[in-house]
N, C-alpha and C positions, 0 to 999 in steps of 0.2 A: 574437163575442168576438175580441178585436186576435191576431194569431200574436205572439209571443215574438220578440224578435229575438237573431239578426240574420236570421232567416228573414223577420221581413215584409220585410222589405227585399231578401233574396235569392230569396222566394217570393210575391209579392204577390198574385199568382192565384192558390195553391195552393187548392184546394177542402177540403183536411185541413188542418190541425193535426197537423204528421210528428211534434212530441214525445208526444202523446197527453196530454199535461198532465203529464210524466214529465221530471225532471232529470237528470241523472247519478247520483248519491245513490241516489236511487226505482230507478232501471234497475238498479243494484248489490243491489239490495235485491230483485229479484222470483225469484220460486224456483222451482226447475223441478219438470215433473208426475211424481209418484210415479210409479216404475212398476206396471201390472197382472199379475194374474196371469197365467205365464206367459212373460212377456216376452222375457224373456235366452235361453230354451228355443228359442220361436219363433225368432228369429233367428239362434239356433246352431244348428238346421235344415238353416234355409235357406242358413246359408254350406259347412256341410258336403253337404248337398245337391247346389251348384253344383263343389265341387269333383270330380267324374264326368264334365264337361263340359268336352271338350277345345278349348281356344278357335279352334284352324285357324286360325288369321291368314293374310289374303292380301293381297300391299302391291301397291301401284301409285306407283312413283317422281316425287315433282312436283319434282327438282332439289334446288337446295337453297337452302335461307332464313337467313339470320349463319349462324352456328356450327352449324348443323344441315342432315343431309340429311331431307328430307321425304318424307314415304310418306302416302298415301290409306290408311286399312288399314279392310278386312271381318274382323269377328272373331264370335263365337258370342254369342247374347246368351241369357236368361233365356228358358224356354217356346219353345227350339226357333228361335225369333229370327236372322237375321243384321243384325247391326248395320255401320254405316260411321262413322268416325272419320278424325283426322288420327295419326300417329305419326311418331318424328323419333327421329335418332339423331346423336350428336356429331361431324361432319366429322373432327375429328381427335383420334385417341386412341380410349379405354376411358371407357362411363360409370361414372360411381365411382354416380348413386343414379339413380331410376328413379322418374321422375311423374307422376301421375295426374292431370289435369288438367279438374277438372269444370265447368261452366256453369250458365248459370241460364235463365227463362223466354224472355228475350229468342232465344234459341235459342244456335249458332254457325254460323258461314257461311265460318270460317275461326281457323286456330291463332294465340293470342298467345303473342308467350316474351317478355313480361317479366319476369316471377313463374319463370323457369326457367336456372338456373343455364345455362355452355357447356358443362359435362362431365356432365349429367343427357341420359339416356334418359328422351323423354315420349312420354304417349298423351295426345290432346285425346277424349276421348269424344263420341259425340253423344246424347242421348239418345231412346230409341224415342219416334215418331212429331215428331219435333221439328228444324229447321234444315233446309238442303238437303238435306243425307244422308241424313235419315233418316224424310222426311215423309211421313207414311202405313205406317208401320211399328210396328205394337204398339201404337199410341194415334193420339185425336187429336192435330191439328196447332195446334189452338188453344192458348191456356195453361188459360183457364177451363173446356176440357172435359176438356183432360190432366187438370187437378190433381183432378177428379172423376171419371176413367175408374176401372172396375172397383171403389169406395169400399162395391158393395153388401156387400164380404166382404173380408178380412182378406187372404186367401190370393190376394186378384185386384187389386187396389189397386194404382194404377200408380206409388205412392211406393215400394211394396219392391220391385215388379218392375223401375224404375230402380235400386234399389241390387243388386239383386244383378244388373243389366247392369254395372255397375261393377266387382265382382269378376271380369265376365268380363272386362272390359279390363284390367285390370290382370294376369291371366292374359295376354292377345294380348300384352303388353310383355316382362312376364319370358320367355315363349316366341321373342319374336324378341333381346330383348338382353341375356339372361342371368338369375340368380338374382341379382338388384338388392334392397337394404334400397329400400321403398316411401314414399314421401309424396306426402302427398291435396294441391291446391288447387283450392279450391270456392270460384267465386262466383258469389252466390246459391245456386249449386246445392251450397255446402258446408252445406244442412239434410240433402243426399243421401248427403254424406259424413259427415256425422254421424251417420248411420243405418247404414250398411258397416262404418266403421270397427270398430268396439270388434271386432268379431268377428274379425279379420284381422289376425294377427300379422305380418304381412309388412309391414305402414307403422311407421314408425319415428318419424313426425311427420303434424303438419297445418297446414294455414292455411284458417281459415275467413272469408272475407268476407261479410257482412252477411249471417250465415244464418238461413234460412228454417225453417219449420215448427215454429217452439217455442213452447212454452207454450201450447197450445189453449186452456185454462180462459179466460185472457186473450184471447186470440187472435181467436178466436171473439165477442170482442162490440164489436169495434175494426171499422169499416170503413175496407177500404184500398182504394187503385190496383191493386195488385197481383196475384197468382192468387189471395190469399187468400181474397180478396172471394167468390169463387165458393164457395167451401169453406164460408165463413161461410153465405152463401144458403142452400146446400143442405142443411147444417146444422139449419139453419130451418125449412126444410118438411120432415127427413127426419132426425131427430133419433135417429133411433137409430144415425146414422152416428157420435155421438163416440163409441159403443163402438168403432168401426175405429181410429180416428182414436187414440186411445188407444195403438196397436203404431208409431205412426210422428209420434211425437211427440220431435223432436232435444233437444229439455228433458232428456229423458227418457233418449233413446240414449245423450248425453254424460257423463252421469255412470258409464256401462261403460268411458269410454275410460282408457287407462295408457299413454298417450304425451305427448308435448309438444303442448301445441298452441296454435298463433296466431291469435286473434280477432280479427276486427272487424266493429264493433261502429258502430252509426252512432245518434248524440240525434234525427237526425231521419230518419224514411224513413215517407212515406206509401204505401210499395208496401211494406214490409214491415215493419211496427210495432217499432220499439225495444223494448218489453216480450220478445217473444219472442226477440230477436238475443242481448240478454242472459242470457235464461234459459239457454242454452244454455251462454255464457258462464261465469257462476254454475253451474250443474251442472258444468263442470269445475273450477273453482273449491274446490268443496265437496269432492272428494275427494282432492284435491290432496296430502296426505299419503299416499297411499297409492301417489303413480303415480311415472311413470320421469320422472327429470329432475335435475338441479340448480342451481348458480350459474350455468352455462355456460346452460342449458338447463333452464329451468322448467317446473312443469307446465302452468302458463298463462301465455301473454304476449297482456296485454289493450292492443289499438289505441282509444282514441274516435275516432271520426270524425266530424268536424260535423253531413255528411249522408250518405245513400246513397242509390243510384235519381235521382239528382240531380244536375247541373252548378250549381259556386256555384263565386264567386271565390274563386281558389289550388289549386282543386281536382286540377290537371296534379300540383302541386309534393303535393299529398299525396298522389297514386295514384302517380306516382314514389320517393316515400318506401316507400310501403308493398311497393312492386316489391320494392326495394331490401331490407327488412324480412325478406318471404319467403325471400328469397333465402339471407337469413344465417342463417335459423330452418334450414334446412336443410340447410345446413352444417353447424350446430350439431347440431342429429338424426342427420344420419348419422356425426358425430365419436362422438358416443355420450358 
């Protein structure tokens, strides 16, 4: 069957169909997965849990990068864990907010600040067993054995054991650069912060790019490029795994969150299915009445993006845009 354009055109080898046969319309339209019993319990757990865990930050000076001096920082992760990250602090002045700055499969091998204000205190996390820092640490180094390490049980599953590595970074920040109002940016890896979030009153905003893990019902019968693929397999031969699968489902997490938060959102990604980016989306969406935000600052501010996981023409000028975007969503959050 011919791709849609303007993807045959900008993807003529593509092996997938990145819309999934899904329009914009259809992606606004898919709904995210009930939660199980349970749920909001589990995870308020586990964030109260981690709060006992003193993060010990320890910096190592790399100079300094625009507007920020930079620090190598080891901080306390989940199960005992030392984790390695980047951390950075404003050359000059006081940070007025404090960021979290997450990733996705591709790993990190080094910190971007485009997405980060000059007067933001950030941590780049890395995540266990993933990028130089941190390879061989708490998981595989692969993506398709990460995204299935520990999946035989709920409590071992290296999607929550990444998100509560997350609360400890954001712990190692407000420990080195004060009591900072908090905001997430996640890409890819914003299905991870979609999973943290709700539970942690300390974020004040988000921005999610093309995030992962949503809507498993769908999810699950979509073959992608990306780690999902794996998930889906294993799924397959080991189907008792969507009962796990079920506590780390960002569809799911999203509709706990009562903060502002900024999507995006891509019509095409054959490494992470547009059904579940939206869903996510849509779950915030849906409760949208009941969360913190107003004219200044909505509860959702939805991005389309053509594609994601993907180089197409213009695409500098919309990942410049959307820099740009974070930036002021931020602003905006922590104006309040």
């Amino acid at each position: 069957m011919p791709l849609p354009e303007p993807y045959a055109t900008w993807f003529p080898d593509a092996p997938i169909d990145g819309t999934y046969g899904y329009d914009r319309d259809a992606l606004l339209a898919v709904e995210p997965v009930p939660a199980p019993a349970g749920f909001a319990e589990l995870w308020q757990g586990w964030f109260a849990a981690s709060r006992v865990v003193r993060p010990e930050p320890r910096l190592t000076s790399l100079g300094r990068q625009g507007a920020h001096d930079l620090y190598e920082v080891e901080h306390a992760g989940a199960d005992g864990l030392r984790l390695r990250g980047w951390l950075a602090l404003p050359s000059e002045g006081r940070a007025r907010v404090g960021v979290v700055h997450g990733h996705g499969y591709g790993g990190r091998d080094a910190p971007a600040f485009d997405r980060v204000p000059d007067d933001a205190a950030v941590v780049f996390p890395v995540a266990r067993g993933l990028g130089a820092l941190n390879s061989g640490v708490g998981a595989p180094d692969e993506a398709a054995e990460h995204v299935v390490h520990g999946i035989g049980s709920v409590a071992t599953y290296s999607l929550g054991r990444c998100a509560v590595d997350l609360w400890h970074a954001a712990d190692a920040l407000v420990e080195v650069a004060g009591d900072l109002p908090l905001y997430y940016v996640g890409e890819s890896f914003g299905g991870i912060g979609a999973l943290a979030l709700p539970w942690d009153r300390r974020f004040v905003g988000a921005t999610f790019v093309v995030p992962s893990f949503g809507q498993y019902d769908v999810r699950l019968g979509l073959e992608c490029t990306g780690s999902g693929e794996a998930v889906r397999r294993y799924v397959a031969e080991h189907p008792e795994a969507r009962d796990v699968l079920r506590y780390f489902d960002t569809s799911t997490a999203a509709g706990y969150l009562r903060i502002p938060v900024r999507c995006e959102c891509a019509l095409w990604d054959a490494a992470v299915p547009p059904p579940g980016q939206f869903a996510v989306a849509n779950a915030v969406a849906a409760v949208a009445a009941t969360r913190a935000g107003g004219a200044a600052c909505p509860a959702l501010e939805l991005e389309t993006l053509p594609a994601g996981h993907a180089d197409y023409p213009g695409d500098v000028d919309v990942k410049a845009r959307a820099a740009s975007a974070t930036r002021g969503h931020i602003a905006r959050c922590v104006a309040g």
